[in-house]
C-alpha positions as CSV (number, residue, x, y, z in Angstrom):
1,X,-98.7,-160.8,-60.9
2,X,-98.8,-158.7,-57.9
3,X,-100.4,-154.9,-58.3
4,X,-96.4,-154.2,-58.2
5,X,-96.0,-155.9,-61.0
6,X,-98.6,-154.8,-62.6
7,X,-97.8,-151.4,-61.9
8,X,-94.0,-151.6,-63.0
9,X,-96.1,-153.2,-66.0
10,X,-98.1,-150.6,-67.1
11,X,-95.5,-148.2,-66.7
12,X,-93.7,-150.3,-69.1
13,X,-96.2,-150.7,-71.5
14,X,-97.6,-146.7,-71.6
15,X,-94.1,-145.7,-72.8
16,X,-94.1,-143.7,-76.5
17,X,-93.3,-146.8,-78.2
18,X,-95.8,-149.4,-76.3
19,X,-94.8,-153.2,-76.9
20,X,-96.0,-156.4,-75.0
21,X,-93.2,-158.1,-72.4
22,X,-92.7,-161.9,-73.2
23,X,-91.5,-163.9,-70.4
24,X,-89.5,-167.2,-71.3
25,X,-87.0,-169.4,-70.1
26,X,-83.8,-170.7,-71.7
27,X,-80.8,-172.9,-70.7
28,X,-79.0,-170.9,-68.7
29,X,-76.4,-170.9,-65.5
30,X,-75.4,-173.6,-63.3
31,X,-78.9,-175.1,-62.4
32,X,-80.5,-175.1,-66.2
33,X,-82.8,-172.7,-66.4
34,X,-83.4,-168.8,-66.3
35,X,-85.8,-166.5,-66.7
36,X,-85.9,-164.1,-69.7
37,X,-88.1,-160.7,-71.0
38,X,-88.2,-159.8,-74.0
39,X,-90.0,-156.7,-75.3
40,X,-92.5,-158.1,-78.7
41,X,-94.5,-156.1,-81.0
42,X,-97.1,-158.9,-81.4
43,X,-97.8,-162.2,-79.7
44,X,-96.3,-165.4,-81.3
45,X,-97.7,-168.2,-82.7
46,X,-98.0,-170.2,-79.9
47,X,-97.6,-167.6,-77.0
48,X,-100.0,-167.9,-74.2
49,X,-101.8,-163.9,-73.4
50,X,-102.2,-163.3,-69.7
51,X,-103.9,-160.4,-68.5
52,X,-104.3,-159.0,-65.3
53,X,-105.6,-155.5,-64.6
54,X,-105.9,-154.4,-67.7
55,X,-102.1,-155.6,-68.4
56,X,-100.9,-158.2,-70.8
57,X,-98.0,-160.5,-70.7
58,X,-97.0,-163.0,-73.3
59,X,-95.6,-166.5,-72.4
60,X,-93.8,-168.6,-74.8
61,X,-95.1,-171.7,-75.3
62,X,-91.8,-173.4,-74.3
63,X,-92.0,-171.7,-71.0
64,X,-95.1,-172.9,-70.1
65,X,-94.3,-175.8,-68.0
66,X,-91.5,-174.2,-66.3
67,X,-93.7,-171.1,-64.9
68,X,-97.3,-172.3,-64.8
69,X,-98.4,-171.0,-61.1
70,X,-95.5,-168.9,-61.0
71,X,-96.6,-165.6,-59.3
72,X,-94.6,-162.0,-61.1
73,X,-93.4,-159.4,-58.6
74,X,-91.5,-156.0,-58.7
75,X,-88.4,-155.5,-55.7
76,X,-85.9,-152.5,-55.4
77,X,-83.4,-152.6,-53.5
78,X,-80.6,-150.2,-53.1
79,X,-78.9,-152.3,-55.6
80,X,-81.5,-153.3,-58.0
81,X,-84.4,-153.2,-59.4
82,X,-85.9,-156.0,-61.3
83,X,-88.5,-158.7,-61.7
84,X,-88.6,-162.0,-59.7
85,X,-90.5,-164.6,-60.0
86,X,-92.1,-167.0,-57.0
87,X,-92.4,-170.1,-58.6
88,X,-93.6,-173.1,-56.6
89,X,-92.2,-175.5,-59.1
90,X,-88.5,-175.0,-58.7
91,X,-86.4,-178.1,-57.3
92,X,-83.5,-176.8,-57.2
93,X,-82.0,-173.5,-57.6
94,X,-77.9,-172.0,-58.2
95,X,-76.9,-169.8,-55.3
96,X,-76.8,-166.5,-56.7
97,X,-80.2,-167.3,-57.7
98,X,-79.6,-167.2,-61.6
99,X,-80.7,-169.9,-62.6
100,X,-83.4,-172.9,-61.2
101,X,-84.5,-176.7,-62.5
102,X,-87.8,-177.5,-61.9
103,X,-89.1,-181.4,-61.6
């Protein structure tokens, strides 16, 4: 994650109601794969804890393959705000950006 991130993060996470962001993928848009955030109350089962400043992310098992080495960052634009991910493992990716295959 960089200290973006992890400061979008924490923002996050210090709301009233704090809950833990899982990041996974699922079969999505014209290259096969997307990310997706979910906000948890508890890690799953098989859910892999990162943490990173004090700041804790849960990956779903699923994912793990997909995103391992993957770095998390924070960009806003004038026409967005949202989380992208660098990931070094991507093959192939739509051209809007969506969606990716990895090898």
């Amino acid at each position: 994650m960089t200290p973006t991130a992890v400061l979008r993060l924490r923002g996050l996470l210090n709301s009233p109601t704090p809950q833990l962001i899982r990041i996974s993928v699922r079969n999505k848009g014209c290259a096969g794969l997307s990310y997706h955030l979910d906000y948890v109350e508890k890690p799953g089962k098989f859910d892999e804890v990162v943490t990173q400043d004090e700041v804790k992310v849960l990956i779903d098992s699923k994912a793990l393959f997909s995103i391992i080495g993957s770095e998390m960052d924070w960009k806003e634009d004038a026409l967005s705000s949202k989380f992208v991910f660098n990931n070094p493992n991507i093959k192939d990716a739509c051209g809007c950006g969506e969606s990716f295959t990895v090898a």
